[in-house]
N, C-alpha and C positions, 0 to 999 in steps of 0.2 A: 495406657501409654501417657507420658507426659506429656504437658504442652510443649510447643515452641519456643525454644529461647531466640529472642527478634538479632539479637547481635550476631549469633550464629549465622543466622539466616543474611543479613549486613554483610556481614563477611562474605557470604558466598557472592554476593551480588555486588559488591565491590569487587573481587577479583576478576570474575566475568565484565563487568563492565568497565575498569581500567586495564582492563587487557593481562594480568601480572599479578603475583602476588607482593610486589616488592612497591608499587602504585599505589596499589591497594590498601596497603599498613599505611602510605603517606597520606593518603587521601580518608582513613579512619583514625588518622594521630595515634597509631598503637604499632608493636613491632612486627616484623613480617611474620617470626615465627606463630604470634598471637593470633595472627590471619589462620596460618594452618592450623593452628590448635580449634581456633571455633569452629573452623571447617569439619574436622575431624568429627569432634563433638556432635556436629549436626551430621553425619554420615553415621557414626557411632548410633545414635537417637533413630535415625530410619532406616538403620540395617543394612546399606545401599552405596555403592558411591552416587555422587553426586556431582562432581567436578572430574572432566576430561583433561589429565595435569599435560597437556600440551602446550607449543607453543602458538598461536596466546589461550590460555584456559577457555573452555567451552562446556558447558551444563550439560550431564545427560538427560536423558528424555524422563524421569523422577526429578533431577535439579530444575528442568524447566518449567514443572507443575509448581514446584516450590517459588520458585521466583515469582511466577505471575500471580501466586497466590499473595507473596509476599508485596509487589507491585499494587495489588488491588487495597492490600491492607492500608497502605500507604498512600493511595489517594483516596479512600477514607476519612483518614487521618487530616488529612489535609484542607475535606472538606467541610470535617466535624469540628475542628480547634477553632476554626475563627468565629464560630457561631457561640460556643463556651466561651472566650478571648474573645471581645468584639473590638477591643480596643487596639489588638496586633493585627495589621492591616495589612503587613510587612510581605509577606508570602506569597506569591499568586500559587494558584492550583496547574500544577504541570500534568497538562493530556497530551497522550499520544496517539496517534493515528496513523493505520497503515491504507494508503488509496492507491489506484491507481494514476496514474500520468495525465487520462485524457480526462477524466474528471476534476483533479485539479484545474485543469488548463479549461474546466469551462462550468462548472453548475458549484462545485464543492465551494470555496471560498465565498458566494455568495450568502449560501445556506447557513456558514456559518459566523459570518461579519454581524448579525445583531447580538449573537449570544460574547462573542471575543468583545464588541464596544460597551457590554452594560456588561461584563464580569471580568474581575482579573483572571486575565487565563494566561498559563504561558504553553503556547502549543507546538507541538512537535508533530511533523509529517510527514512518517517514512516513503519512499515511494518505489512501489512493487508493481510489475506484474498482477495483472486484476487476479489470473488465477494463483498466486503463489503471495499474499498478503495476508490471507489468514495465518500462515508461517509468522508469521508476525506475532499475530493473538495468540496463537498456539505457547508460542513461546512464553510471552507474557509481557512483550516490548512494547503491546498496544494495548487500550480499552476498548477497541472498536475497530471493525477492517473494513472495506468495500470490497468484495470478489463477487465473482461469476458465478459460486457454488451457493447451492440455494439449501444444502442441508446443515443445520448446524452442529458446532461442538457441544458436547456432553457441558448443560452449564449457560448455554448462551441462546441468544434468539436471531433467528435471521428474519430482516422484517427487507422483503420487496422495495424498491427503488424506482424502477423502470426498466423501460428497452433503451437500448445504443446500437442505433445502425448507421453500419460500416460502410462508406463508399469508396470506390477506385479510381481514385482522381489522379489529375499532370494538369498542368497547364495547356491552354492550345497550343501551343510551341512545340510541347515536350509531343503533345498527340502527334500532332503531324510529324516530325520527325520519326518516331517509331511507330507511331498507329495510323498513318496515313492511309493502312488499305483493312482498316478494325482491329478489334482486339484480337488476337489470334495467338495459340500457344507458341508460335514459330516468336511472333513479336513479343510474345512478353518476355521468354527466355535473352531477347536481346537487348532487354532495353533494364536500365537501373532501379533498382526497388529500394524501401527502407524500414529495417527493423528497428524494436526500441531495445535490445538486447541482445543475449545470444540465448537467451531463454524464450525469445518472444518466438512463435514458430506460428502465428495468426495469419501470418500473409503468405506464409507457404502454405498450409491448410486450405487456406484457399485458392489458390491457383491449382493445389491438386485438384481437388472437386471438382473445379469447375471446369478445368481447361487439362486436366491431365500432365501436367505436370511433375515429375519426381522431387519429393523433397532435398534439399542438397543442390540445386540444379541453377537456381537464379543467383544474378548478382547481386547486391543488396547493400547497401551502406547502414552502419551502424548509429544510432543517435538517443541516445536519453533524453528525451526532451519529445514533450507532445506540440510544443509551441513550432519547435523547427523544423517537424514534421511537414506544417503549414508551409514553411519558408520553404522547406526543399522542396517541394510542389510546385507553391508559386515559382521560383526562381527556375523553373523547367531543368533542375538537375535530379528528379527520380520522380516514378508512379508510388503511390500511397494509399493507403486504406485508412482514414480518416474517419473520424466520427459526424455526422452528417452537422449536429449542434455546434460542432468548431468552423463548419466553412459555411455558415450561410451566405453569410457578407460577399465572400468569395467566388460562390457560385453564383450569386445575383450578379455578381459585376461581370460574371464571364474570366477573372484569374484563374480558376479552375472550370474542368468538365469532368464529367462522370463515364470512365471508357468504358463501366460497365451497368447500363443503366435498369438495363435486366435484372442485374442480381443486386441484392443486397446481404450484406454480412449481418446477421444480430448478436446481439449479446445484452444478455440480462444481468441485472448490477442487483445486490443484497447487502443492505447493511448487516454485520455479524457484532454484535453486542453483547455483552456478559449480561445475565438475564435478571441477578440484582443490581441493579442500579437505583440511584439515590443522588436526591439537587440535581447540583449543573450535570450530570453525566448523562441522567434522564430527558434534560431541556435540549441539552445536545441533540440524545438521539431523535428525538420530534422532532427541534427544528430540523434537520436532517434532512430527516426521510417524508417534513411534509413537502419541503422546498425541492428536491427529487423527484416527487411523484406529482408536483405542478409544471415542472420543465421537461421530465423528459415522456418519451411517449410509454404509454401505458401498455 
């Protein structure tokens, strides 16, 4: 079988990623039909389609091995030239990372503030559902994911993190108002909760277990954001399940309480990494996952 011809490959990943094939040719200085013609050529070469001609274009599951292959190639690349070029400085190296919410908003950025201040990096950080960001890697949109699954892909390494446990906090306010006589399944169906999605089903998960509750059943406010989580807590407009490492501050001062001081929620974090790695992507993952396994509980 022949090698790869990379412009092919370009092509595929410019249409996928400008959404179009008519972007695509703009954003490669060539005509649109030339887009389909490489595309062709590279489906021709594996036998296969390889692009979902929909509207906006989407990889199938062979175009999305190719891409993330082609992705890896290319931060390679990126981190081999300036080392041969010492004198084009011009470039930073573009990584991308899939995490979750409450990690951002509390350990991730610190772990990786010395390698970002002593390297040009330019960084990108999708933000997923802890279980649904290896979707991410999978595809090949990341080098690197945080999730809750501890086995890894064909290719990569899942190296341990820590535990994150979950508490079910309100403010005193928000308690006595609806919890004035305990947490009880009668009150928690009447009182406000908050998910980070419509994918997120962690806090109904729990209230099933624990309190028997049917999934479907609670009310729930919608919110992206692990930060506002906090806020809608504190500000006594819903109960939450929080990561214990986001509200210390909080609980020390008494703006939160725990309605449920019995249970706890865990959940285990895995960094998922492509298993060669080389330079910064390597320092990465160390600092990473040493700065992880110093903060959170073991």
């Amino acid at each position: 079988m022949r090698g790869l011809d990379y412009r092919w490959v370009t092509a595929l990943d410019a249409v996928v990623a400008q959404r179009g094939f008519e972007r695509a040719a703009e954003h490669l200085c060539i005509t649109q039909s030339a887009v389909s013609q490489r595309i062709k050529q590279l489906e021709k070469l594996m036998a296969q389609p390889l692009l979902v001609r929909e509207q906006p274009p989407r990889p199938t599951a062979a175009g999305q091995k190719l891409l993330g292959l082609y992705r890896r190639v290319r931060l390679l690349e990126q981190e081999l030239l300036p080392e041969l070029t010492p004198d084009d400085i011009s470039q930073p190296l573009s990584v991308s990372l899939a995490t979750n919410a409450d990690s951002l908003a509390t350990w991730l950025l610190p772990a990786l503030s010395p390698l970002l201040k002593a390297r040009r990096i330019e960084l990108t950080l999708l933000i997923e559902d802890e279980a649904r960001t290896l979707d991410r890697l999978r595809s090949g949109e990341v080098v690197g994911a945080i999730s809750m699954d501890q086995t890894p892909m064909p290719g990569c390494v899942a190296d341990y993190l820590g535990r994150v446990d979950f508490l079910c906090v309100a403010s005193p306010e928000f308690k006595a108002r609806y919890f004035a006589d305990g947490t009880t399944r009668d009150n928690l169906f009447a009182a406000p909760a908050v998910a980070f999605d419509h994918h997120d089903d962690m806090h109904e998960q729990f209230i099933q277990q624990h309190f028997n509750l049917p999934v479907g059943s609670l009310m729930k406010h919608t919110v992206r954001s692990s930060e506002a989580f906090v806020k809608m807590a504190t500000e006594g407009l819903a109960y939450c399940l929080i990561p214990r490492i986001q509200i210390i501050d909080e609980l020390a001062a008494g703006d939160l309480v725990n309605l449920t001081p019995d249970i706890t929620l865990i959940r285990r974090l895995y960094w998922h990494h492509w298993a060669l790695e080389s330079g910064v992507l390597t320092e990465l993952s160390e600092r990473l996952v040493q700065h992880a396994q110093q903060v959170l509980p073991q």
